[in-house]
Jmol script that loads the backbone (N, CA, C; Angstrom):
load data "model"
ATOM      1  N   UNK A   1     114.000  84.433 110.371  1.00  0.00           N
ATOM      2  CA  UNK A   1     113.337  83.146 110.258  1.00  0.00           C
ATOM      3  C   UNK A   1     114.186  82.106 110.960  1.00  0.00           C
ATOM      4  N   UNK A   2     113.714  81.291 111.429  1.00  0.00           N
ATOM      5  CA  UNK A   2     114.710  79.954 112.253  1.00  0.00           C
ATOM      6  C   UNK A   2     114.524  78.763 111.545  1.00  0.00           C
ATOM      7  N   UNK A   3     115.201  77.836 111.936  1.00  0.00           N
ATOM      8  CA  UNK A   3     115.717  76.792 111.097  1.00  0.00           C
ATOM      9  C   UNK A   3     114.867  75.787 110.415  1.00  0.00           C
ATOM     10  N   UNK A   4     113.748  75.972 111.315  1.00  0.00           N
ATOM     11  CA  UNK A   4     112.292  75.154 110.985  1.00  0.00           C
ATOM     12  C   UNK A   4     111.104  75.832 110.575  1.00  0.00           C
ATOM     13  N   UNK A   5     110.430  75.228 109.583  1.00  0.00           N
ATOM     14  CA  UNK A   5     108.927  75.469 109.739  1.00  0.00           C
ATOM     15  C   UNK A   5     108.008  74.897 110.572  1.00  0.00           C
ATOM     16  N   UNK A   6     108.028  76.221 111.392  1.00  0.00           N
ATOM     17  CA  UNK A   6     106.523  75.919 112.453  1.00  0.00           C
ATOM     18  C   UNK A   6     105.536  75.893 111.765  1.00  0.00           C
ATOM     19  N   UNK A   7     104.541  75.418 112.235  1.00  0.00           N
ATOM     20  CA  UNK A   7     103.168  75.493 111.825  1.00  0.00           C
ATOM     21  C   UNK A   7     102.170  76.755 112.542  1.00  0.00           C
ATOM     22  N   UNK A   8     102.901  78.323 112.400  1.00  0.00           N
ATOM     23  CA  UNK A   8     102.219  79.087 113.046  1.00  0.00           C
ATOM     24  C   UNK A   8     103.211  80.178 111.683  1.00  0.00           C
ATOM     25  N   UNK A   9     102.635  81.796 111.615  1.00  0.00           N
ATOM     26  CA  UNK A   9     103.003  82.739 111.010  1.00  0.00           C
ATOM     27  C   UNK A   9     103.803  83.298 112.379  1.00  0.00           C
ATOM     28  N   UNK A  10     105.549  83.518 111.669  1.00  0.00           N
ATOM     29  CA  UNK A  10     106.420  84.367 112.174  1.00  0.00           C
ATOM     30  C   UNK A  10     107.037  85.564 111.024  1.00  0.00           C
ATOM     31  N   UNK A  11     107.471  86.786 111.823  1.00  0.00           N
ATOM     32  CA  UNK A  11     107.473  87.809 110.663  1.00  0.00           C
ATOM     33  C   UNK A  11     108.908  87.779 110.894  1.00  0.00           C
ATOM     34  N   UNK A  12     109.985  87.856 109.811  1.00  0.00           N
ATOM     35  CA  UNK A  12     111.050  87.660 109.815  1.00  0.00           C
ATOM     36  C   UNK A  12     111.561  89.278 109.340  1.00  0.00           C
ATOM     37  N   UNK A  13     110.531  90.188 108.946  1.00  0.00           N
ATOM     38  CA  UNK A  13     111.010  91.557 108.675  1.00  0.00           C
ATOM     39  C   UNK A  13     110.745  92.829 109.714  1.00  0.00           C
ATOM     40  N   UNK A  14     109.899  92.823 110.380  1.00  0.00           N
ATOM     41  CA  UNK A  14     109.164  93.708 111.431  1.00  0.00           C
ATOM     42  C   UNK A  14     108.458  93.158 112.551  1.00  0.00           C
ATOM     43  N   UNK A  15     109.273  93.816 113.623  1.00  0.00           N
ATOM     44  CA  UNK A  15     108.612  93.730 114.995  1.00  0.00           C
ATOM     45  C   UNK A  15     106.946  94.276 114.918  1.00  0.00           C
ATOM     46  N   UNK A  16     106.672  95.571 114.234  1.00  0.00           N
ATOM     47  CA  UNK A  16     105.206  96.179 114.400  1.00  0.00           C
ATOM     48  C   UNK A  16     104.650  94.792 114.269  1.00  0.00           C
ATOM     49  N   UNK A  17     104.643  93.903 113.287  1.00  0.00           N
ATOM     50  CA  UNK A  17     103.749  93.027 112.353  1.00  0.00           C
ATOM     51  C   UNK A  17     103.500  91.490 113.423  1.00  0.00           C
ATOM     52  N   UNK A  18     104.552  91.740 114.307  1.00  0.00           N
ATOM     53  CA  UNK A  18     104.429  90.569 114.771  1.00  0.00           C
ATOM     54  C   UNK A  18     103.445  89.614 115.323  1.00  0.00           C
ATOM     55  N   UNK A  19     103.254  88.316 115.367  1.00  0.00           N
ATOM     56  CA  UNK A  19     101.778  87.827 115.533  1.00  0.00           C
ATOM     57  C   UNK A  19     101.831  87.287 117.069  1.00  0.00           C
ATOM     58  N   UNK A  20     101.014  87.320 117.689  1.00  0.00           N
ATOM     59  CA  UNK A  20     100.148  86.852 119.007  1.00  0.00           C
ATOM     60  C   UNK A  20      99.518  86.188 118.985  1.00  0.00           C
ATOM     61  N   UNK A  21      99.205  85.015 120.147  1.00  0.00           N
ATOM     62  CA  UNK A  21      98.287  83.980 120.203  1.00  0.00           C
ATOM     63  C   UNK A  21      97.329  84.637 120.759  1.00  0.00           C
ATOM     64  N   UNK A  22      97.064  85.324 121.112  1.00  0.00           N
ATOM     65  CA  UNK A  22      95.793  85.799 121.202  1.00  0.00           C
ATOM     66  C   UNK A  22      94.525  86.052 120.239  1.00  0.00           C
ATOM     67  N   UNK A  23      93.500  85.708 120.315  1.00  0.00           N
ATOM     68  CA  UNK A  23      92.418  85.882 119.102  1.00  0.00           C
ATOM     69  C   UNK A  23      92.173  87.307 118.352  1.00  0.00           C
ATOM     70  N   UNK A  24      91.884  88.511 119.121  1.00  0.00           N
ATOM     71  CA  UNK A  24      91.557  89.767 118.745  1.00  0.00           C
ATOM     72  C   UNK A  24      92.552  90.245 119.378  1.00  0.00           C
ATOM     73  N   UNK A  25      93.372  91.450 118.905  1.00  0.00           N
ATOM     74  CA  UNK A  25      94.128  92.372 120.019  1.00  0.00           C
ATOM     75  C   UNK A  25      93.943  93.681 119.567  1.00  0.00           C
ATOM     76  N   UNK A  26      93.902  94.987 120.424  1.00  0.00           N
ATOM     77  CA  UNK A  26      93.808  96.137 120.090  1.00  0.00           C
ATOM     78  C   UNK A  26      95.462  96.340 121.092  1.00  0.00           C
ATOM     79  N   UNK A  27      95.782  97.324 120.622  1.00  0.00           N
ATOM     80  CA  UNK A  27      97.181  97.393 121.084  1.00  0.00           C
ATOM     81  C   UNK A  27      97.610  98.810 120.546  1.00  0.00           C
ATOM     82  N   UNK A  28      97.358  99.982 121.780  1.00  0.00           N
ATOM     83  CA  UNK A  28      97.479 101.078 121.359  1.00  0.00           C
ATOM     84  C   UNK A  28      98.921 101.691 121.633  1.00  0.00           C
ATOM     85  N   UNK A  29      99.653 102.598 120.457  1.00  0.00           N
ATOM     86  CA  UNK A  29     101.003 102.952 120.393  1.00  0.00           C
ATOM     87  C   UNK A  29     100.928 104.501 120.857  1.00  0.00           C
ATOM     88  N   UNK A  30     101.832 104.934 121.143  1.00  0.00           N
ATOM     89  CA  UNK A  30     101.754 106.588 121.476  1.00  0.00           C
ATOM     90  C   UNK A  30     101.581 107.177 120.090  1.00  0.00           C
ATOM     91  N   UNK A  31     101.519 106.470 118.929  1.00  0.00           N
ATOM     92  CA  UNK A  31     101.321 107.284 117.364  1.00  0.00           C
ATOM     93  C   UNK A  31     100.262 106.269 116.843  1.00  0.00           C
ATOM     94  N   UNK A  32      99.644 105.409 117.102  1.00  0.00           N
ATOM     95  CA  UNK A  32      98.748 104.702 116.653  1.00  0.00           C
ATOM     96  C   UNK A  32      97.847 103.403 117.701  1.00  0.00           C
ATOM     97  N   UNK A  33      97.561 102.396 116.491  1.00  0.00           N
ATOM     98  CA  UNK A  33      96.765 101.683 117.584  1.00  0.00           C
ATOM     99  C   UNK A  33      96.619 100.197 116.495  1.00  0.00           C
ATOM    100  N   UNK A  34      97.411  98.955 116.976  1.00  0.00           N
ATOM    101  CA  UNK A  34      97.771  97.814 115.920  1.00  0.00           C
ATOM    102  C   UNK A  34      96.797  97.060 116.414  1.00  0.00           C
ATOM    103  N   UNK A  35      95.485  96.296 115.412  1.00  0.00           N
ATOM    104  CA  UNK A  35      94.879  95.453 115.712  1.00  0.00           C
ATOM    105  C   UNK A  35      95.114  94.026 114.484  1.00  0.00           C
ATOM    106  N   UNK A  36      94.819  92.940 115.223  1.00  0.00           N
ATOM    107  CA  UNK A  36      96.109  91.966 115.129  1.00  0.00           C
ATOM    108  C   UNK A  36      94.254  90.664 115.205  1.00  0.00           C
ATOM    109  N   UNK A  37      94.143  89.858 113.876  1.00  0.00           N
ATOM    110  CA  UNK A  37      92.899  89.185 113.517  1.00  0.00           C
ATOM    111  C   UNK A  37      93.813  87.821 113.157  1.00  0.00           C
ATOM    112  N   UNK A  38      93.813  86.716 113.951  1.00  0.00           N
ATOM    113  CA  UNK A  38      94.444  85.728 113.696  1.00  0.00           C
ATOM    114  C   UNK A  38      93.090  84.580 113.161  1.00  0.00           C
ATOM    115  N   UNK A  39      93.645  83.787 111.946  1.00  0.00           N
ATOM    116  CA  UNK A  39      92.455  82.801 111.559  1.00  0.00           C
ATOM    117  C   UNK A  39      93.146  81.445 111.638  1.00  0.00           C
ATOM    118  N   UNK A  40      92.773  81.089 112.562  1.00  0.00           N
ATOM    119  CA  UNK A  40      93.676  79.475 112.710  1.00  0.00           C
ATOM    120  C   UNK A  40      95.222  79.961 112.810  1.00  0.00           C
ATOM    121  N   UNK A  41      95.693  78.878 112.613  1.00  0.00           N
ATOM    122  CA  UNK A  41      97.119  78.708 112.417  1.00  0.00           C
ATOM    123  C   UNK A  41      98.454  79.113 111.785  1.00  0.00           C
ATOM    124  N   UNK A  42      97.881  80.077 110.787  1.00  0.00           N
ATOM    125  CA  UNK A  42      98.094  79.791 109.353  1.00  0.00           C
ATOM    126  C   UNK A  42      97.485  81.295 108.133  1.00  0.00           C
ATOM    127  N   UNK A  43      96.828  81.956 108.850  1.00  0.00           N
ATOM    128  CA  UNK A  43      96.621  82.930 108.198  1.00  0.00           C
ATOM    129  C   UNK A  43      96.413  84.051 109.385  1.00  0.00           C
ATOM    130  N   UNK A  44      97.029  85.696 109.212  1.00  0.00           N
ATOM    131  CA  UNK A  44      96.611  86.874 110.022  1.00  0.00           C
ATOM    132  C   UNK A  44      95.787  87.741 109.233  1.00  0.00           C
ATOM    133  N   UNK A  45      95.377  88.929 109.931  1.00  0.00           N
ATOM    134  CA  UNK A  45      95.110  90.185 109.283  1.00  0.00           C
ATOM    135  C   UNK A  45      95.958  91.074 110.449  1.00  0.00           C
ATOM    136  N   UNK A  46      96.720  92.081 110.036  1.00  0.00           N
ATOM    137  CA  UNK A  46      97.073  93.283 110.682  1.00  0.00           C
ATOM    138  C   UNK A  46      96.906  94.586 110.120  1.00  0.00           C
ATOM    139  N   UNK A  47      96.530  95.510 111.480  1.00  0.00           N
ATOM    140  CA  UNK A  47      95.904  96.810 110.413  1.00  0.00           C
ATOM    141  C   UNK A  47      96.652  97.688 111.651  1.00  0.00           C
ATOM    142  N   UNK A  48      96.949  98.422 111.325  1.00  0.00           N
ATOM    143  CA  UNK A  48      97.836 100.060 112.043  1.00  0.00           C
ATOM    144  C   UNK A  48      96.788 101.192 111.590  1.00  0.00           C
ATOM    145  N   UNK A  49      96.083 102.181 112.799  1.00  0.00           N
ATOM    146  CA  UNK A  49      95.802 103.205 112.206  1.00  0.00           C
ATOM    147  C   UNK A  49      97.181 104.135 113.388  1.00  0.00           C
ATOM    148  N   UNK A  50      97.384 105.200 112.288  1.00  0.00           N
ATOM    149  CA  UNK A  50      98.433 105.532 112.241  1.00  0.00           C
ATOM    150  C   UNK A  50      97.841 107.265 112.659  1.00  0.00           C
ATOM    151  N   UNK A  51      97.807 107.582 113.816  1.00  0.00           N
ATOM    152  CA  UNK A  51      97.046 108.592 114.684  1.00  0.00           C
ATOM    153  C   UNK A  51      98.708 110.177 114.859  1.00  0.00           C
ATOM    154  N   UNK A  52      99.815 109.414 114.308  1.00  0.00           N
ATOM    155  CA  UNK A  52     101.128 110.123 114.557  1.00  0.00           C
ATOM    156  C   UNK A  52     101.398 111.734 114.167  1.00  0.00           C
ATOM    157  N   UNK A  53     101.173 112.526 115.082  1.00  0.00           N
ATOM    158  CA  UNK A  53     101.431 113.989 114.800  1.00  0.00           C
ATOM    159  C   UNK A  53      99.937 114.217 113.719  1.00  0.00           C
ATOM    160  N   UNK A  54      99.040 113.351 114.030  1.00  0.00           N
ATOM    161  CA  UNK A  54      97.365 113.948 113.190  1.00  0.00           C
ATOM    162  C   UNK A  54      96.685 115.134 114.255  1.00  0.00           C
ATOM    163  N   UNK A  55      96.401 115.683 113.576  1.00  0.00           N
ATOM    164  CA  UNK A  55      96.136 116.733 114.307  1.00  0.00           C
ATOM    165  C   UNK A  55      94.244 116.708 114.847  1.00  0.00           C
ATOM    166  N   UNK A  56      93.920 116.103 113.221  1.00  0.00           N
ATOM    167  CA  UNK A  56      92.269 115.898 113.107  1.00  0.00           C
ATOM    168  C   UNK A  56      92.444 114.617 112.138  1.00  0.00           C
ATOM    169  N   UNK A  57      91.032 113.536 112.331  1.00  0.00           N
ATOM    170  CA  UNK A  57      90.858 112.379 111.893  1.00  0.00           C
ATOM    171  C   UNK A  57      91.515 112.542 110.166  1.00  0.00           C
ATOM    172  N   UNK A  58      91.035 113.596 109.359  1.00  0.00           N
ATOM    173  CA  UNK A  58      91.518 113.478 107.877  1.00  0.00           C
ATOM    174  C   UNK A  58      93.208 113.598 107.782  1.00  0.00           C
ATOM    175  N   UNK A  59      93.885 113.853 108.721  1.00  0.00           N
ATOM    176  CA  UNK A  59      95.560 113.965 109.033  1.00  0.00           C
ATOM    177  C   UNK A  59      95.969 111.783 109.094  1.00  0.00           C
ATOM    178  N   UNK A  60      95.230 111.111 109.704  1.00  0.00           N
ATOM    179  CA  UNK A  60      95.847 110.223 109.717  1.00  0.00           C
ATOM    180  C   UNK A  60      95.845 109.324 108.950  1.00  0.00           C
ATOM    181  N   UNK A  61      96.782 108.205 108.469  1.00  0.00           N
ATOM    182  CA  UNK A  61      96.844 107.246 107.589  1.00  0.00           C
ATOM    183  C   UNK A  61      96.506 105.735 108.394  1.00  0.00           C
ATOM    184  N   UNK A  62      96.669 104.822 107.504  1.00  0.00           N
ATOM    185  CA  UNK A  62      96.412 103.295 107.923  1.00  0.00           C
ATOM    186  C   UNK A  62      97.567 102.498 107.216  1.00  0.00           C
ATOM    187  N   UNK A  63      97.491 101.019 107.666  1.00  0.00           N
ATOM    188  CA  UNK A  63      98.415  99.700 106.646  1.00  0.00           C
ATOM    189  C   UNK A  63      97.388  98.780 107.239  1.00  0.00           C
ATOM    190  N   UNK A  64      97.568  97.953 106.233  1.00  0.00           N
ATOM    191  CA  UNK A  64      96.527  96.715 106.461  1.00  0.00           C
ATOM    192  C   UNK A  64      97.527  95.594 105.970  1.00  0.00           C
ATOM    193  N   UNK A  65      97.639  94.328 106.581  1.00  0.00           N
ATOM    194  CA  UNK A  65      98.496  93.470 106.186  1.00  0.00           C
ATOM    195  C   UNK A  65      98.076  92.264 106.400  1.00  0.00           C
ATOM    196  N   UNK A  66      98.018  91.291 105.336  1.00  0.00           N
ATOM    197  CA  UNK A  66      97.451  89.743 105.292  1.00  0.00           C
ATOM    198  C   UNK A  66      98.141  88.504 104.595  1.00  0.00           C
ATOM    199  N   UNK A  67      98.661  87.804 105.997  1.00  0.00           N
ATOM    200  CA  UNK A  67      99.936  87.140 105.883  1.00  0.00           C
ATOM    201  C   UNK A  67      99.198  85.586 105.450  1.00  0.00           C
ATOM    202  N   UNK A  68     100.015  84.656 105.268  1.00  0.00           N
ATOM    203  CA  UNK A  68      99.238  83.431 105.123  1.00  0.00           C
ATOM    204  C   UNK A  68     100.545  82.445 104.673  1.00  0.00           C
ATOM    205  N   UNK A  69     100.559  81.205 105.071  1.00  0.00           N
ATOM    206  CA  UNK A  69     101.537  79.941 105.259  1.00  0.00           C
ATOM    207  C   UNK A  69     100.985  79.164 103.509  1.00  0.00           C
ATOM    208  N   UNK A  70     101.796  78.621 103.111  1.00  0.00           N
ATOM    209  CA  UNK A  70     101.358  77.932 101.783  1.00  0.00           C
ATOM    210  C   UNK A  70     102.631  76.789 101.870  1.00  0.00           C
ATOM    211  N   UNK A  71     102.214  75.765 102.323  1.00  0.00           N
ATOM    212  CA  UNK A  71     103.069  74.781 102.480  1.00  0.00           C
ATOM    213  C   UNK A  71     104.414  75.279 103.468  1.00  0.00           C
ATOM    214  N   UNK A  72     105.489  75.567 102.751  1.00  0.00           N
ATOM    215  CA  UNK A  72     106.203  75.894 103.805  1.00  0.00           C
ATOM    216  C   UNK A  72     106.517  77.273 103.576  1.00  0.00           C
ATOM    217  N   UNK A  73     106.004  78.333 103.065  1.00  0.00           N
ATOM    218  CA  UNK A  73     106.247  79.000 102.554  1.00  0.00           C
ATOM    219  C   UNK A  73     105.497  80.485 102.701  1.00  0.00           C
ATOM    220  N   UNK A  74     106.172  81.494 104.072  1.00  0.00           N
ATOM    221  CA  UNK A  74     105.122  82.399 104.069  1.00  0.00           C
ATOM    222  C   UNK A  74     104.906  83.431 103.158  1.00  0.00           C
ATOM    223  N   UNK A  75     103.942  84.269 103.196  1.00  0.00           N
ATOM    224  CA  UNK A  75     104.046  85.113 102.192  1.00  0.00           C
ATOM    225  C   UNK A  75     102.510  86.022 102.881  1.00  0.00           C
ATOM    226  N   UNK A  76     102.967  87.476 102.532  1.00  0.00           N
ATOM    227  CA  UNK A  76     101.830  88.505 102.836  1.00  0.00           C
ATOM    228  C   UNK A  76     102.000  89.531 101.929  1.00  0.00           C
ATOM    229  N   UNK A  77     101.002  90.028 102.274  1.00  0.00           N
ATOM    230  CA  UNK A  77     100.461  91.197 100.708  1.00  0.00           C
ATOM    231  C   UNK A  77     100.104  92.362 101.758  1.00  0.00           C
ATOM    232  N   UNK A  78     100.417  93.420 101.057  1.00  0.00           N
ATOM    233  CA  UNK A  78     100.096  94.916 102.674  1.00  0.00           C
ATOM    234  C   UNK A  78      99.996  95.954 101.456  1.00  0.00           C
ATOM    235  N   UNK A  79      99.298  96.991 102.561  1.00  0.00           N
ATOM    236  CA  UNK A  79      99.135  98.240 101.798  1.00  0.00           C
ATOM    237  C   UNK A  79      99.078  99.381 102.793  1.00  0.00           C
ATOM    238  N   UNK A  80      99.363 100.634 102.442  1.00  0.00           N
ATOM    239  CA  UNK A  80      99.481 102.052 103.352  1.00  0.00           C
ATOM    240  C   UNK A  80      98.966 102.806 102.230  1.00  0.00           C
ATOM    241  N   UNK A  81      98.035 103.683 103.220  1.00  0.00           N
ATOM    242  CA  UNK A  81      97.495 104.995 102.281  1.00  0.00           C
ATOM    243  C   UNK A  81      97.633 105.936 103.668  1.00  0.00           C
ATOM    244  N   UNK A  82      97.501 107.562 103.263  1.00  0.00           N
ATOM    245  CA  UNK A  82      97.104 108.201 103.870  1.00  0.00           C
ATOM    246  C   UNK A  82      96.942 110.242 102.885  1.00  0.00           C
ATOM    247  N   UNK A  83      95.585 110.403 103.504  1.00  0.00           N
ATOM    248  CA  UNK A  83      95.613 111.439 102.976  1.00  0.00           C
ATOM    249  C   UNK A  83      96.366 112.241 101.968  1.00  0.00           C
ATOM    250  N   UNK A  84      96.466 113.093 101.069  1.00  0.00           N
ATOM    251  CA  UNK A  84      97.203 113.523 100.249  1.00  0.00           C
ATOM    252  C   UNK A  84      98.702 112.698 100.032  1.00  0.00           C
ATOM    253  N   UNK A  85      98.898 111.668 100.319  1.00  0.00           N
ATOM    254  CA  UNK A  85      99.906 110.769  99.794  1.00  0.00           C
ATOM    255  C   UNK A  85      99.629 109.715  98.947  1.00  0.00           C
ATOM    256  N   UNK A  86     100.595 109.018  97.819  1.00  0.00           N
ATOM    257  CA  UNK A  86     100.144 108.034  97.241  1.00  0.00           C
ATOM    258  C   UNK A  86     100.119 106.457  97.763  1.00  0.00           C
ATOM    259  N   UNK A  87      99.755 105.502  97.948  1.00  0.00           N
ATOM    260  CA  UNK A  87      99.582 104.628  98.219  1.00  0.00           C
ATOM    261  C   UNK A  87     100.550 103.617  98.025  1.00  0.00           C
ATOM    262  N   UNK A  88     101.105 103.049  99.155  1.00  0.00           N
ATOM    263  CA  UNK A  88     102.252 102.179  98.958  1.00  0.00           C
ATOM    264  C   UNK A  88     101.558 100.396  98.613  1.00  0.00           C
ATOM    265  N   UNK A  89     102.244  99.867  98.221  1.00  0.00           N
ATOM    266  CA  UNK A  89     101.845  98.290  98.523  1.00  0.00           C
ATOM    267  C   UNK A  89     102.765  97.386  98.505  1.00  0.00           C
ATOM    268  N   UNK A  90     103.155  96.187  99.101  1.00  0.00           N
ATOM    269  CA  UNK A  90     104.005  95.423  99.310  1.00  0.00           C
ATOM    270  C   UNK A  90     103.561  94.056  99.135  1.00  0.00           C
ATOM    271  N   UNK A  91     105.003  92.933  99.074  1.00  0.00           N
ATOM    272  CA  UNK A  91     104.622  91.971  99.224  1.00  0.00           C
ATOM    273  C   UNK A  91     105.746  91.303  99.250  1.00  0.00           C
ATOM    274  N   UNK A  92     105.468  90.384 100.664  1.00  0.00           N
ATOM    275  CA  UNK A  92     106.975  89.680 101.352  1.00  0.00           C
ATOM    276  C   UNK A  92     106.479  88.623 100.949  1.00  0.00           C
ATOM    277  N   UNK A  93     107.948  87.727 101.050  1.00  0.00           N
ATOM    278  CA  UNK A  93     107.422  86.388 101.350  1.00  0.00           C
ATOM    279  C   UNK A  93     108.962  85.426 102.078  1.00  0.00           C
ATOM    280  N   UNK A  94     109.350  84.811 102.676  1.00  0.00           N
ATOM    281  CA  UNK A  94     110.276  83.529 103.297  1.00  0.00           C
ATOM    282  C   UNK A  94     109.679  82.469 103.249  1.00  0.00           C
ATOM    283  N   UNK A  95     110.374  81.488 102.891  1.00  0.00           N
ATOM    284  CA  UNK A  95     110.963  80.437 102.988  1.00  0.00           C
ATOM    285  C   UNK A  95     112.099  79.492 103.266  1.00  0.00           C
ATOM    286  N   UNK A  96     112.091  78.241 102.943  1.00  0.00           N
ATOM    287  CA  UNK A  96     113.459  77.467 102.788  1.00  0.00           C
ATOM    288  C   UNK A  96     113.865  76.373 101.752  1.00  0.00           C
ATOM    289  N   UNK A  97     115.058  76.894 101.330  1.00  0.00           N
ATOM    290  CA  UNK A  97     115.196  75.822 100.403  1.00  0.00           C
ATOM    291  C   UNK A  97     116.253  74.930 100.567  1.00  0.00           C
ATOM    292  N   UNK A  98     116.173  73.316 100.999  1.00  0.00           N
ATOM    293  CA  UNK A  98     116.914  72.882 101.786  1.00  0.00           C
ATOM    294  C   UNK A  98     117.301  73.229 102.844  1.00  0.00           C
ATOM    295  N   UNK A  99     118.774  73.538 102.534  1.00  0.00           N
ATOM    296  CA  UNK A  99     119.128  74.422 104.655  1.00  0.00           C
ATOM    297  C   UNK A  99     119.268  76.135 104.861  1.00  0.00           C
ATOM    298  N   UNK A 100     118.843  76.219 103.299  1.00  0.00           N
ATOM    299  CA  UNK A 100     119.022  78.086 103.065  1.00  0.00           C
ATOM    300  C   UNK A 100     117.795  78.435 103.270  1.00  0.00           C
ATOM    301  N   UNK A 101     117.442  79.640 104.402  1.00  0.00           N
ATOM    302  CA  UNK A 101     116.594  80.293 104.122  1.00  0.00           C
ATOM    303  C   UNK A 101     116.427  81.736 103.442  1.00  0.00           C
ATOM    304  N   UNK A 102     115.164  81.606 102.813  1.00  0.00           N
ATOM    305  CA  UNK A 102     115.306  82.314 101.402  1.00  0.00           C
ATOM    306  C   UNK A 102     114.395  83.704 101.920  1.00  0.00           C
ATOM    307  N   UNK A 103     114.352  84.965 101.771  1.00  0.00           N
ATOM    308  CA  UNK A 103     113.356  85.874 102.133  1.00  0.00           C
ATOM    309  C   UNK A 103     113.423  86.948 101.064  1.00  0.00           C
ATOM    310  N   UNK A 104     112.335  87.578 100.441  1.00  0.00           N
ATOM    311  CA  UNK A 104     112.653  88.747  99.555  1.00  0.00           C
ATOM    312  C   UNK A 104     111.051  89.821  99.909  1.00  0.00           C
ATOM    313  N   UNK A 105     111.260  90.892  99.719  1.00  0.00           N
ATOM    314  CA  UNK A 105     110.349  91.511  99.705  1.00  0.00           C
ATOM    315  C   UNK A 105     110.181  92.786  98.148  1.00  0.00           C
ATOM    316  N   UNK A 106     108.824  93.688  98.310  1.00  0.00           N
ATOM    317  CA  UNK A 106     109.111  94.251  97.352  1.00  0.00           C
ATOM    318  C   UNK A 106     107.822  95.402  97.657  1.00  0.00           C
ATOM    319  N   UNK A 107     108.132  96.782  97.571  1.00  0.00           N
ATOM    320  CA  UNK A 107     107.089  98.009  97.540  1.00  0.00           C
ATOM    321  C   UNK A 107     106.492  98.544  96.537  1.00  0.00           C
ATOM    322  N   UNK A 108     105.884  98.936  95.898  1.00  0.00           N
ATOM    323  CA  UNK A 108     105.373  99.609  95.017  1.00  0.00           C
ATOM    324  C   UNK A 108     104.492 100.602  95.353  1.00  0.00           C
ATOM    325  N   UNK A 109     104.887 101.819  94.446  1.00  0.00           N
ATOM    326  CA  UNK A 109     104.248 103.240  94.615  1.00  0.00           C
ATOM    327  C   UNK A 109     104.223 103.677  93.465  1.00  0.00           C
ATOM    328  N   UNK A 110     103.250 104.499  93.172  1.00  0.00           N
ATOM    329  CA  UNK A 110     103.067 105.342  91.879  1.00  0.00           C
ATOM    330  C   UNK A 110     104.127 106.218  91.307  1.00  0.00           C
ATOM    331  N   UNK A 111     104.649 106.888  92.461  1.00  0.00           N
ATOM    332  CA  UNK A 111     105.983 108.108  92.718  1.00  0.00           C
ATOM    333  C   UNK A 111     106.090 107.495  94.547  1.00  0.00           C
ATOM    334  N   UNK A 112     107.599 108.443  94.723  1.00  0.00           N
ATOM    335  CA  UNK A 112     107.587 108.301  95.884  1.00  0.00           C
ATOM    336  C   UNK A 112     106.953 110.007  96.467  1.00  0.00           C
ATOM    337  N   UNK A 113     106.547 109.250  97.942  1.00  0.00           N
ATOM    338  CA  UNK A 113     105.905 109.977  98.957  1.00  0.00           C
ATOM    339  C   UNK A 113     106.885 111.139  99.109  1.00  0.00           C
ATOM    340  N   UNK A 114     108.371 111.419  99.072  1.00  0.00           N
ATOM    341  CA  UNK A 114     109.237 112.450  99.914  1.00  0.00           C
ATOM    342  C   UNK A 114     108.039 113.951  99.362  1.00  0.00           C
ATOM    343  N   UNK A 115     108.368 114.992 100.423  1.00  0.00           N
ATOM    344  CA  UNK A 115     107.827 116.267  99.650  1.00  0.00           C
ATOM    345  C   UNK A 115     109.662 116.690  98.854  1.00  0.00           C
ATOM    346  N   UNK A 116     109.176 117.852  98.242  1.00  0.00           N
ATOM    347  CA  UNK A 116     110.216 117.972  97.321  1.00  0.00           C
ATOM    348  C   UNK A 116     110.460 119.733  97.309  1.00  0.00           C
ATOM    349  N   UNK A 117     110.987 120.921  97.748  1.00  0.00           N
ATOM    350  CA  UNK A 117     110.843 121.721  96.771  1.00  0.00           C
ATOM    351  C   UNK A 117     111.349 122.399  95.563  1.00  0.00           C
ATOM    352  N   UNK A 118     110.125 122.728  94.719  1.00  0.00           N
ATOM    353  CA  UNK A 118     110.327 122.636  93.297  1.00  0.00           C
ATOM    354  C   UNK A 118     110.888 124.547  92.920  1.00  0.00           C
ATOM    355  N   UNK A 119     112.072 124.908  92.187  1.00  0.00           N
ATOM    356  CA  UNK A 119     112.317 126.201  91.656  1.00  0.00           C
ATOM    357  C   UNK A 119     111.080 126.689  91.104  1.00  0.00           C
ATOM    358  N   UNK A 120     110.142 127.567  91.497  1.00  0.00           N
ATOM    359  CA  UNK A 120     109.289 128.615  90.792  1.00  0.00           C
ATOM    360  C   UNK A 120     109.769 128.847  89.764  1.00  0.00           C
ATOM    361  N   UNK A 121     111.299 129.313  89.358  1.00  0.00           N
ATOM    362  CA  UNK A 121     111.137 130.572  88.535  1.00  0.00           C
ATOM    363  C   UNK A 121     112.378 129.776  87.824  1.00  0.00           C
TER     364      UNK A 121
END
end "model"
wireframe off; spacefill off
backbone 0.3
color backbone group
């Protein structure tokens, strides 16, 4: 985050997420394809379908992410699913308080995603 609040959404945690002045963007990755829904000034939508080592359409996952400015204060809410995995969800947010800038984030999952293997016997 930099020293000021602009009056535009900057992502202070991830390059993927980052926002464009452009209105619509499709923006395809060698493992996916980021489309990027800007509403004014002040609010995004970002969505990843996530095409990486899928072999067939039911192999791949998604994230959907919807950022938004509240005075000076950004903050977005996201989520990832994909096939036989459990569903992640998040929620960042930065700011400033006085000359400190403040940033925290946080994930939530049911269990985690790792595979595991378990002793049979």
């Amino acid at each position: 985050m930099t020293s000021s609040i602009a009056p535009h959404i900057r992502n202070a945690c991830s390059g993927m997420w980052s926002s464009s002045p452009l209105q619509i963007i499709l923006k395809p990755f060698a493992y996916g394809l980021k489309v990027h829904i800007p509403f004014g000034a002040s609010r995004n939508i970002y969505g990843f379908l996530d095409t990486g080592g899928a072999i067939n359409d039911n192999e791949m996952g998604g994230a959907l992410k919807f950022e938004f400015l509240t005075g000076r204060t950004e903050m977005a809410f996201s989520g990832w699913a994909k096939r036989n995995r459990r569903p992640v969800f998040g929620y960042d947010m930065s700011s400033r308080l006085g000359d400190t800038d403040v940033a925290a984030e946080i994930g939530v999952s049911r269990r985690d995603n790792t595979r595991v293997i378990r002793d049979s016997g």
